[in-house]
Residue frames as qw, qx, qy, qz and C-alpha x, y, z in Angstrom:
[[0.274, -0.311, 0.621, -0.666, -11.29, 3.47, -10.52],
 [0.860, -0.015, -0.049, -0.508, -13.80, 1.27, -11.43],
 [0.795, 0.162, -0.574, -0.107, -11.69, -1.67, -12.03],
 [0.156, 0.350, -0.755, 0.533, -9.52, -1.05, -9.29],
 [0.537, -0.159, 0.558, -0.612, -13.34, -1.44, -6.58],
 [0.861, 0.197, -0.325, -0.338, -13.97, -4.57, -8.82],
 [0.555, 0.341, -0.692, 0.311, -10.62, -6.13, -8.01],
 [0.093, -0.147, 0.567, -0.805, -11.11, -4.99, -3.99],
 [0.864, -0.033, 0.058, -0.499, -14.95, -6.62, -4.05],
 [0.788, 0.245, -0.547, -0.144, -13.82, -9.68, -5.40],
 [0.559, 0.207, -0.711, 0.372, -11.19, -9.95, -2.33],
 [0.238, -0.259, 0.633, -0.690, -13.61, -9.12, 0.67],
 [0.390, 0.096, 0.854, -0.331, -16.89, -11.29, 2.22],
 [0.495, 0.551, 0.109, -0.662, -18.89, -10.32, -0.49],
 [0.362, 0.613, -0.492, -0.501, -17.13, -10.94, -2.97],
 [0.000, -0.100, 0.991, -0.085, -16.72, -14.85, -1.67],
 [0.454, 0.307, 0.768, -0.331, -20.39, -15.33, -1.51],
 [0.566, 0.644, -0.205, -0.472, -21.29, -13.88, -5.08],
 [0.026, -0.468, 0.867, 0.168, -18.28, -16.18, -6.27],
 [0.139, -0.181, 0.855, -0.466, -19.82, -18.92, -4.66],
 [0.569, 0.408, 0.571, -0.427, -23.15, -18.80, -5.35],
 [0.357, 0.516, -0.600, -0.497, -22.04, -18.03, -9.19],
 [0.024, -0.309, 0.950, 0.045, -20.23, -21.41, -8.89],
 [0.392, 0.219, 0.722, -0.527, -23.42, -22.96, -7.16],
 [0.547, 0.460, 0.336, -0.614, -25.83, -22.04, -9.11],
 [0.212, 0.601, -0.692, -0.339, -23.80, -22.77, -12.14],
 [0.008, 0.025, -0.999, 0.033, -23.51, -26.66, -10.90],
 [0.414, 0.352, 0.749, -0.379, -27.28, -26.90, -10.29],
 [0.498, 0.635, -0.027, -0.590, -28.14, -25.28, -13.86],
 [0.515, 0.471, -0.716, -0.001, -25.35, -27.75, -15.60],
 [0.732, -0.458, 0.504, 0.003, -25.23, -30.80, -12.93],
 [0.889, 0.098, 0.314, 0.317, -23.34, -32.94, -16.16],
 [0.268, 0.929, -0.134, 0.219, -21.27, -29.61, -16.82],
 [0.835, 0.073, -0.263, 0.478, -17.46, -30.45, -16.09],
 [0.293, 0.540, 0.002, 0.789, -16.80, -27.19, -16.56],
 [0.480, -0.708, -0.075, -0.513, -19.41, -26.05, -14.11],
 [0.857, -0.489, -0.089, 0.134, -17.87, -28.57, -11.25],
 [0.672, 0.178, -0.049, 0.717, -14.22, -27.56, -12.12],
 [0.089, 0.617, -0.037, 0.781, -15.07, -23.66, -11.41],
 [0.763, -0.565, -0.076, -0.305, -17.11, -24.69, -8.51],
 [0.869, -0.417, -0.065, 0.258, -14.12, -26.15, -7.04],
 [0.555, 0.219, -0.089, 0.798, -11.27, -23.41, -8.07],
 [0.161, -0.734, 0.038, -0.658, -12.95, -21.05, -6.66],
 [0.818, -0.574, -0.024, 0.032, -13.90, -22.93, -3.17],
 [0.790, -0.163, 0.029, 0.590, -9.52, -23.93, -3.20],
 [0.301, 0.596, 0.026, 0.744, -8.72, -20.26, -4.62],
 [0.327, -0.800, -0.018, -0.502, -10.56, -18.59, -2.07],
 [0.740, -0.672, -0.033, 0.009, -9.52, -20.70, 0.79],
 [0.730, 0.103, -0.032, 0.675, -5.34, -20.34, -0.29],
 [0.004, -0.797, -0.220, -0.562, -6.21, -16.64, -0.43],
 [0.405, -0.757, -0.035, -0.512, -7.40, -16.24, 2.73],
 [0.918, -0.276, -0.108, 0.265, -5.34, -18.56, 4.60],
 [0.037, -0.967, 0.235, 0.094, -3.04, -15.83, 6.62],
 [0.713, -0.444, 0.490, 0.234, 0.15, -18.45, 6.50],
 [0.639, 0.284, 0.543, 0.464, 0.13, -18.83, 2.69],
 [0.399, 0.804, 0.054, 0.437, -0.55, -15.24, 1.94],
 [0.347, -0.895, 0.280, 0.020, 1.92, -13.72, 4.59],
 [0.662, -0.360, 0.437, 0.491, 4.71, -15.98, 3.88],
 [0.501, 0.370, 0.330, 0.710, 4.82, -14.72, -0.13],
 [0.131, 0.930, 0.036, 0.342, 4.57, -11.22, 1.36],
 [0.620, -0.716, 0.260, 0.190, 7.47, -11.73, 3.37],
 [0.775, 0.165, 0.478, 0.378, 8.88, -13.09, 0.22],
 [0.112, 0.911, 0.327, 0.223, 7.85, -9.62, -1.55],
 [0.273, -0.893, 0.315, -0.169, 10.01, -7.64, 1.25],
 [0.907, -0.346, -0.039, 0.238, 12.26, -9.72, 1.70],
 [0.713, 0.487, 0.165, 0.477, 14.96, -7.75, -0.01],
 [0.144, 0.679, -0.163, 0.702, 14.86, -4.82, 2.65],
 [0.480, -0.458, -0.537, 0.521, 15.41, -4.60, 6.38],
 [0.284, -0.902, -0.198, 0.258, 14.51, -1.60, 9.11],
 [0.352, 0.857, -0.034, 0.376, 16.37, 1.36, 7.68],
 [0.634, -0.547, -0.202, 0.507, 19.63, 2.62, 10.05],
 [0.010, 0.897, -0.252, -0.363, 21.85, 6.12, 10.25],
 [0.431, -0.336, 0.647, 0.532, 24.69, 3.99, 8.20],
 [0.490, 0.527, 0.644, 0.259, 22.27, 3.61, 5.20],
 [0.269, 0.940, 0.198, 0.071, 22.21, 7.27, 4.58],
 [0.671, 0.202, -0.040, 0.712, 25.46, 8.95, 2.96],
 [0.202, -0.461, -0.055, 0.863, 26.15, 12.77, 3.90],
 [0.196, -0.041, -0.401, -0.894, 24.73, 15.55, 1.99],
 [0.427, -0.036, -0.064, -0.901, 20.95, 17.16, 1.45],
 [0.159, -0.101, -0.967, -0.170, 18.11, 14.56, 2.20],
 [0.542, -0.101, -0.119, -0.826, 14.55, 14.60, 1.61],
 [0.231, 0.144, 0.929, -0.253, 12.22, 11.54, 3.34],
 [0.451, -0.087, -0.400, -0.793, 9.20, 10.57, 1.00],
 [0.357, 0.193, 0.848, -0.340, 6.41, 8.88, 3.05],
 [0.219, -0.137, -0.823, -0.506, 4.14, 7.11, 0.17],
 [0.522, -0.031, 0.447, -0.726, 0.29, 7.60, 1.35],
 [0.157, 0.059, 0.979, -0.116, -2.15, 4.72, 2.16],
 [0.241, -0.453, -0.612, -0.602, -5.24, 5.93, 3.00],
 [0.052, 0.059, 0.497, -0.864, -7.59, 8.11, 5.43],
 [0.147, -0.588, -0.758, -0.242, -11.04, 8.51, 6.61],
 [0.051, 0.307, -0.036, 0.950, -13.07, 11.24, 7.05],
 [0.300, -0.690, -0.657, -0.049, -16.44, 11.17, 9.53],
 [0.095, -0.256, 0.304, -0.913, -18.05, 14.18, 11.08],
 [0.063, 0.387, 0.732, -0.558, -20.70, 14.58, 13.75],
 [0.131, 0.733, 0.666, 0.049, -24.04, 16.03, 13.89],
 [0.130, -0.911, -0.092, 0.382, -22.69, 19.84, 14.29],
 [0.569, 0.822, -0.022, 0.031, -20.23, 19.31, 11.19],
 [0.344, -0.721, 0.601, -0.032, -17.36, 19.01, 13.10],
 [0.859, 0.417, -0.256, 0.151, -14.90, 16.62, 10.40],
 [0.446, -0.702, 0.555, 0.007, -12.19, 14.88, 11.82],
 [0.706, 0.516, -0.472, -0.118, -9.60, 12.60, 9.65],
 [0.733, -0.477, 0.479, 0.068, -7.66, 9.71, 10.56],
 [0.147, 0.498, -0.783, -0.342, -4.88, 7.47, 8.95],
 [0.974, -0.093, -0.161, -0.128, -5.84, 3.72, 7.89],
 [0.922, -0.287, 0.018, 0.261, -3.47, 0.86, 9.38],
 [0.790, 0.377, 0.104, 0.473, -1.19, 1.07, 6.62],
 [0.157, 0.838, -0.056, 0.519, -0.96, 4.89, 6.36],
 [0.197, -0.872, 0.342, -0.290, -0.28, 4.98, 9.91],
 [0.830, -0.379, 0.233, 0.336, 2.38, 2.51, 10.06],
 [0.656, 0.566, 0.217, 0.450, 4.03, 4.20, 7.62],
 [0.027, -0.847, -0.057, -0.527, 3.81, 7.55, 8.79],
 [0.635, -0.740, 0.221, -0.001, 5.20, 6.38, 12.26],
 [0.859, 0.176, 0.176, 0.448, 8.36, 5.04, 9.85],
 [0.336, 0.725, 0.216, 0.561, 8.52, 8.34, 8.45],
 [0.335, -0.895, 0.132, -0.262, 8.98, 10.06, 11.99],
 [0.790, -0.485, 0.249, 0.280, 11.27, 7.86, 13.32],
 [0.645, 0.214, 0.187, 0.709, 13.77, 8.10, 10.03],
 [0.233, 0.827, 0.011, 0.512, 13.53, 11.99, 10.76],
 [0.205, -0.951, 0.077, -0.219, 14.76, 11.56, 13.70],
 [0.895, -0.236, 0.273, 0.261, 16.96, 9.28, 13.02],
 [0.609, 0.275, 0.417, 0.616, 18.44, 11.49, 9.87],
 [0.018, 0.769, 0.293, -0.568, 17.01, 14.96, 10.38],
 [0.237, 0.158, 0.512, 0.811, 16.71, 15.64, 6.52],
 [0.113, 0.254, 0.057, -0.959, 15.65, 19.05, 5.27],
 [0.612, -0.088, -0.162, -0.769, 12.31, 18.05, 3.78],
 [0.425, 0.179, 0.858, -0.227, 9.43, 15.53, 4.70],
 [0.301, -0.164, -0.574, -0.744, 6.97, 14.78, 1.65],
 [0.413, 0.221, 0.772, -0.429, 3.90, 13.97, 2.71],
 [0.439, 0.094, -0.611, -0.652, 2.28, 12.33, -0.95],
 [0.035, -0.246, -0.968, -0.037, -0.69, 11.20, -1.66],
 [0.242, -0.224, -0.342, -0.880, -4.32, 11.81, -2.96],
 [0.662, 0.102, 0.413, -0.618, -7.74, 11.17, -3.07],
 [0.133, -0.130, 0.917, 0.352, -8.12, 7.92, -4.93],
 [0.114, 0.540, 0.822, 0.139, -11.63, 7.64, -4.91],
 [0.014, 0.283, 0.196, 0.939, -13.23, 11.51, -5.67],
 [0.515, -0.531, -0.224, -0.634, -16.69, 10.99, -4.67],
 [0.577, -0.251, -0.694, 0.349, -15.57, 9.30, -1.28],
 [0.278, -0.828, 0.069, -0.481, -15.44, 12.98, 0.27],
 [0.811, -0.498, -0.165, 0.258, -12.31, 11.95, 1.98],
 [0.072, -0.877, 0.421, 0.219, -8.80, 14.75, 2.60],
 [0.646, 0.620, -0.424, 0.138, -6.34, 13.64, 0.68],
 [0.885, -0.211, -0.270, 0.315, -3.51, 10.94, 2.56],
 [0.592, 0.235, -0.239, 0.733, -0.89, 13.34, 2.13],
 [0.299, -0.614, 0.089, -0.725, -2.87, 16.07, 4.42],
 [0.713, -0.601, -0.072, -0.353, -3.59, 13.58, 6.88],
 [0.921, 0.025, -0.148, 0.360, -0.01, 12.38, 7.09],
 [0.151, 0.667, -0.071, 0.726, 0.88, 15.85, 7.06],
 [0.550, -0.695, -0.031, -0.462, -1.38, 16.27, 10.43],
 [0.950, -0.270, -0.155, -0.008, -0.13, 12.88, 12.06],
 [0.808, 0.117, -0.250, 0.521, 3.80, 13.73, 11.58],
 [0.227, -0.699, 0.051, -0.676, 3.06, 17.28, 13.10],
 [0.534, -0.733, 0.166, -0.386, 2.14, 15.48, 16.24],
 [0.957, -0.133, -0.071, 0.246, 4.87, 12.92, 16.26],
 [0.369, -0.702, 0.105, 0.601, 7.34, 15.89, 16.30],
 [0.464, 0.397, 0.337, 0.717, 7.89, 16.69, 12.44],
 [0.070, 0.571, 0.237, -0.783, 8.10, 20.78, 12.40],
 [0.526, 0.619, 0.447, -0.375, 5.78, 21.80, 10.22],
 [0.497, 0.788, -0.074, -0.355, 7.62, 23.97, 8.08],
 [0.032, 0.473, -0.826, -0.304, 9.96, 20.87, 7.05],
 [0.470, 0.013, 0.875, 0.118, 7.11, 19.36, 5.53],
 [0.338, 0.230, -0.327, -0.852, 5.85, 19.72, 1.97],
 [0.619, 0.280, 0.614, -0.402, 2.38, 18.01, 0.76],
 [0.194, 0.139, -0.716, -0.656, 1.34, 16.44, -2.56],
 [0.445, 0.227, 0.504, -0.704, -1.84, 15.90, -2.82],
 [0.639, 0.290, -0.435, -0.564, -2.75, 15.01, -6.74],
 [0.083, 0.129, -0.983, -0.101, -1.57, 11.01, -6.67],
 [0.737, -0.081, 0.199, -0.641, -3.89, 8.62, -6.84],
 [0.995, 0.003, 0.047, 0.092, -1.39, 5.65, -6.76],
 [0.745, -0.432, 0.253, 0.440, 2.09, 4.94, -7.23],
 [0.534, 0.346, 0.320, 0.702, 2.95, 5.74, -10.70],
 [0.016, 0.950, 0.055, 0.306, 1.57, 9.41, -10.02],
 [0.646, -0.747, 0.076, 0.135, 3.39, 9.66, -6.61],
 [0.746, -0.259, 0.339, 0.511, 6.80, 8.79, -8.45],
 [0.337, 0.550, 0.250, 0.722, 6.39, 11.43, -11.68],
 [0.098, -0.901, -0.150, -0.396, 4.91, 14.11, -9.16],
 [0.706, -0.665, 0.016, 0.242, 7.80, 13.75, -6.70],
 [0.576, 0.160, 0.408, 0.690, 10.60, 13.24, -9.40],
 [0.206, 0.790, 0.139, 0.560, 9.22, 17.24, -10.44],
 [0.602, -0.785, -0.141, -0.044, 9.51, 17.95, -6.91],
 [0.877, -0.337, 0.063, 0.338, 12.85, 17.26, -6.25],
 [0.584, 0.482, 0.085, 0.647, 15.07, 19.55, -8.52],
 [0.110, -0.822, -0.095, -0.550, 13.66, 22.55, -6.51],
 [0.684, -0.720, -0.056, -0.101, 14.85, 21.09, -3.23],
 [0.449, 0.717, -0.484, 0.223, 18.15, 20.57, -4.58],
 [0.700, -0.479, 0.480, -0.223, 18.79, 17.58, -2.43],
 [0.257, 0.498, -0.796, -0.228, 21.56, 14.55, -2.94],
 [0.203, 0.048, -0.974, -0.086, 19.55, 11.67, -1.41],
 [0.561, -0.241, 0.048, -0.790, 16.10, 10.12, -1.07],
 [0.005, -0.061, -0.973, 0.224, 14.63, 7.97, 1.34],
 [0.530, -0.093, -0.601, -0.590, 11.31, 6.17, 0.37],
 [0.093, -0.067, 0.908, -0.402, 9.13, 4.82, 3.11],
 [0.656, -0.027, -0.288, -0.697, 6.46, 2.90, 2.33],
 [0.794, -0.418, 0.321, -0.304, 5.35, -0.60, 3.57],
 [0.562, -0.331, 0.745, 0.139, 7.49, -3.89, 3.43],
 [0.610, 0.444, 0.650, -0.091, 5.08, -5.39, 0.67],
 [0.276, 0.917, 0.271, -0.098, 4.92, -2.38, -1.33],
 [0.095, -0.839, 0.283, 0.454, 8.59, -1.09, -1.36],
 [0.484, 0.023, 0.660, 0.574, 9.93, -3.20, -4.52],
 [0.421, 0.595, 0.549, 0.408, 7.47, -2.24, -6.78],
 [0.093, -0.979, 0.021, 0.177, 7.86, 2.04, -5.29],
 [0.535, -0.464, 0.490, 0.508, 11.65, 1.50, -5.61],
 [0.476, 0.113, 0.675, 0.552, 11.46, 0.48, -9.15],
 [0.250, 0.847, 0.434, 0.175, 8.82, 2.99, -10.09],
 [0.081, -0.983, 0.135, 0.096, 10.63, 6.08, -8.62],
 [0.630, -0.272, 0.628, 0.368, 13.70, 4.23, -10.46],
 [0.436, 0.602, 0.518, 0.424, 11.86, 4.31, -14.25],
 [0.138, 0.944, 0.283, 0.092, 11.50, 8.11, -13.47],
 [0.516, 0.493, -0.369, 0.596, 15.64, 8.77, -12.55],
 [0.387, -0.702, 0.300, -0.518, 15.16, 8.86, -8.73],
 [0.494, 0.064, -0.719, 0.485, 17.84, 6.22, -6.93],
 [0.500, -0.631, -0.025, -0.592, 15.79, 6.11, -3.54],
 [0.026, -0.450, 0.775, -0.444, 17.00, 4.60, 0.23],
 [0.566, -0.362, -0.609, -0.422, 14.66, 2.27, 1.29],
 [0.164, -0.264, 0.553, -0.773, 13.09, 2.84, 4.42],
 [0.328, -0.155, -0.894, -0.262, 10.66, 0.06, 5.30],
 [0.483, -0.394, 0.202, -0.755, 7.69, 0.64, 7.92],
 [0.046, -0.102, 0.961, -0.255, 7.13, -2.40, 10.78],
 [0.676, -0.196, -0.268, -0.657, 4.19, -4.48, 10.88],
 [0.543, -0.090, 0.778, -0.302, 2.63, -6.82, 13.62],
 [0.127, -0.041, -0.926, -0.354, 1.88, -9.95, 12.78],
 [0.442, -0.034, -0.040, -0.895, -1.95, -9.64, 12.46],
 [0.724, -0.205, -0.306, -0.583, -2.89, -13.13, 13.71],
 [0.392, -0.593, 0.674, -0.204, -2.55, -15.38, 16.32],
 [0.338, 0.359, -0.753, -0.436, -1.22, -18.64, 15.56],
 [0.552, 0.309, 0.666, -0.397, -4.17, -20.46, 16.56],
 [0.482, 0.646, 0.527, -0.270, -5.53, -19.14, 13.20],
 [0.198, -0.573, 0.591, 0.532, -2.82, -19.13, 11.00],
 [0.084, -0.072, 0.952, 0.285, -3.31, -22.03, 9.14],
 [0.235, 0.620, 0.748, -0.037, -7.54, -21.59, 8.54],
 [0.074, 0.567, 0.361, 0.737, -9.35, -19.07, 5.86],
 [0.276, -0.568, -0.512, 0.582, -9.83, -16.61, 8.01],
 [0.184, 0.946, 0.251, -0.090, -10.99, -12.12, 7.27],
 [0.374, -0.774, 0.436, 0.267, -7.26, -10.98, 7.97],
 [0.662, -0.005, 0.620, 0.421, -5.82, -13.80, 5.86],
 [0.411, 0.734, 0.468, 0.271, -8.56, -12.59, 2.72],
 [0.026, 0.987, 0.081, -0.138, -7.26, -9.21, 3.18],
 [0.514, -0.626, 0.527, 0.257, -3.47, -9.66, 3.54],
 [0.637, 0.225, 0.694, 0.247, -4.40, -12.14, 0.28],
 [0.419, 0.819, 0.331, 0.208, -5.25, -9.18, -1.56],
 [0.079, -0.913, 0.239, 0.321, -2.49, -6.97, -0.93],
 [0.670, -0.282, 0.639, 0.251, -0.79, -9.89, -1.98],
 [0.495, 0.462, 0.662, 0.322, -2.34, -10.74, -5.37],
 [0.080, -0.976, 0.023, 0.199, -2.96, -6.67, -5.71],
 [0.345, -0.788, 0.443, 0.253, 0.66, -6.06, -5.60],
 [0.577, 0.100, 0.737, 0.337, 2.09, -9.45, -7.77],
 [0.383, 0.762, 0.487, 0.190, -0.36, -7.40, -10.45],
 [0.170, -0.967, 0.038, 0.188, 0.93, -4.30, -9.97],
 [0.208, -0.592, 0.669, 0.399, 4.88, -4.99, -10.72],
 [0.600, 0.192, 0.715, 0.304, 3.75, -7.35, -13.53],
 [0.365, 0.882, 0.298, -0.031, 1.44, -4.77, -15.02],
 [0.088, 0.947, -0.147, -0.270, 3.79, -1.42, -14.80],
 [0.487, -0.408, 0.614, 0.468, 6.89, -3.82, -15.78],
 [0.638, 0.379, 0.591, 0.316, 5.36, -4.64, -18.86],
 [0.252, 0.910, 0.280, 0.176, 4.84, -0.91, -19.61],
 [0.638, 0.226, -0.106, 0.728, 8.17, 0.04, -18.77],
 [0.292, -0.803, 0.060, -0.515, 7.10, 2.13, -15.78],
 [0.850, -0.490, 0.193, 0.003, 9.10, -0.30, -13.38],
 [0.791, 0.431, -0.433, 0.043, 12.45, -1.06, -13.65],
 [0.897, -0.418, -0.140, 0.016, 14.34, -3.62, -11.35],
 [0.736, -0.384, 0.006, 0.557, 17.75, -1.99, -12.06]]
């Protein structure tokens, strides 16, 4: 977990001014250091491609490109289970103890994916997967709070089951793949976000689960005034990006991904 809140510093405001001043301080300790003026300027051009929503949205469109909005024709006849992949939740309580959870963005664009393909397919289970990723956060687990969210979008209760252990993707795909024998179902559909479904596909692929994709919708999170400048949104959007690229390199190499 550690590396993973290294990787996630690196790509928010923080992490650009540490960078930065690194760089900085670097050139003023070395001014006849090449080396020092060369870092001092990949970072400054790294950071600002990053964050620049037009350059990192257009190679996550690139990412998804490969799946579209999910319809009734995509799913054959016969038994079908709907996995909704968790994001993340938060947890705050008041002064009287009173704890109340929400979804993040992600989770709840997802999770509104995940209602609509049930009622677009009324299959006989809903997962709702997903952990706690970080332990000492003291946050419920995704799949409980997805659990909560598809409750009030009309899922009945008792056609949804929870997983709770994951604490990423490779877990989510070995602890589902055990899941599945017991439910004795003939097809699964996989909703997760646009960005995110190649590298889920191929994981819950390495483990012998052939999944539907089911893709979850996203607004376009800037206006185009402010497309084209480094902008918070951009840096963020940059890291799901670069995040993700890592992510299907890594597990491919380890033969936890496979593309067919």
């Amino acid at each position: 977990m550690r590396g993973a809140s290294i990787f996630w510093f690196l790509f928010s405001t923080g992490g650009v001014v540490v960078a930065v001043l690194a760089a900085v301080v670097w050139v003023f300790a070395r001014p006849r250091s090449r080396a020092a003026r060369v870092f001092l300027g990949c970072v400054a051009v790294g950071y600002v491609l990053v964050s620049t929503y037009a350059v990192s949205h257009a190679i996550e469109r690139w990412i998804g490109s490969p799946f579209h909005p999910m319809t009734r024709a995509d799913v054959p006849p016969g038994r079908t289970v709907v996995v909704l992949l968790g994001s993340g939740s938060y947890r705050r309580m008041d002064w009287s103890g009173t704890k109340m959870s929400v979804l993040d963005p992600i989770g709840l664009e997802r999770t509104l994916e995940a209602a609509r393909v049930y009622r677009l397919v009324a299959p006989d289970f809903v997962i709702s997967s997903g952990g706690v990723i970080d332990a000492d956060s003291g946050e419920d687990p995704a799949g409980e709070t997805m659990r909560d969210a598809l409750v009030r979008l009309g899922v009945p209760p008792d056609r949804i089951v929870v997983e709770r252990q994951s604490t990423n993707t490779r877990d989510e795909a070995q602890l589902v793949a055990a899941m599945l024998p017991s439910m004795n179902v003939a097809h699964v559909i996989l909703v997760t976000s646009p960005i995110h479904m190649r590298r889920a596909i191929g994981m819950f692929r390495a483990v012998g689960v052939e999944a539907i994709p089911a893709i979850a919708r996203q607004p376009d999170y800037l206006s185009p005034a402010f497309r084209f400048l480094p902008t918070e949104t951009g840096l963020k959007t940059g890291a799901l990006v670069v995040h993700e690229l890592a992510g299907l390199t890594y597990y491919w190499l380890k033969g936890s991904y496979k593309s067919r």
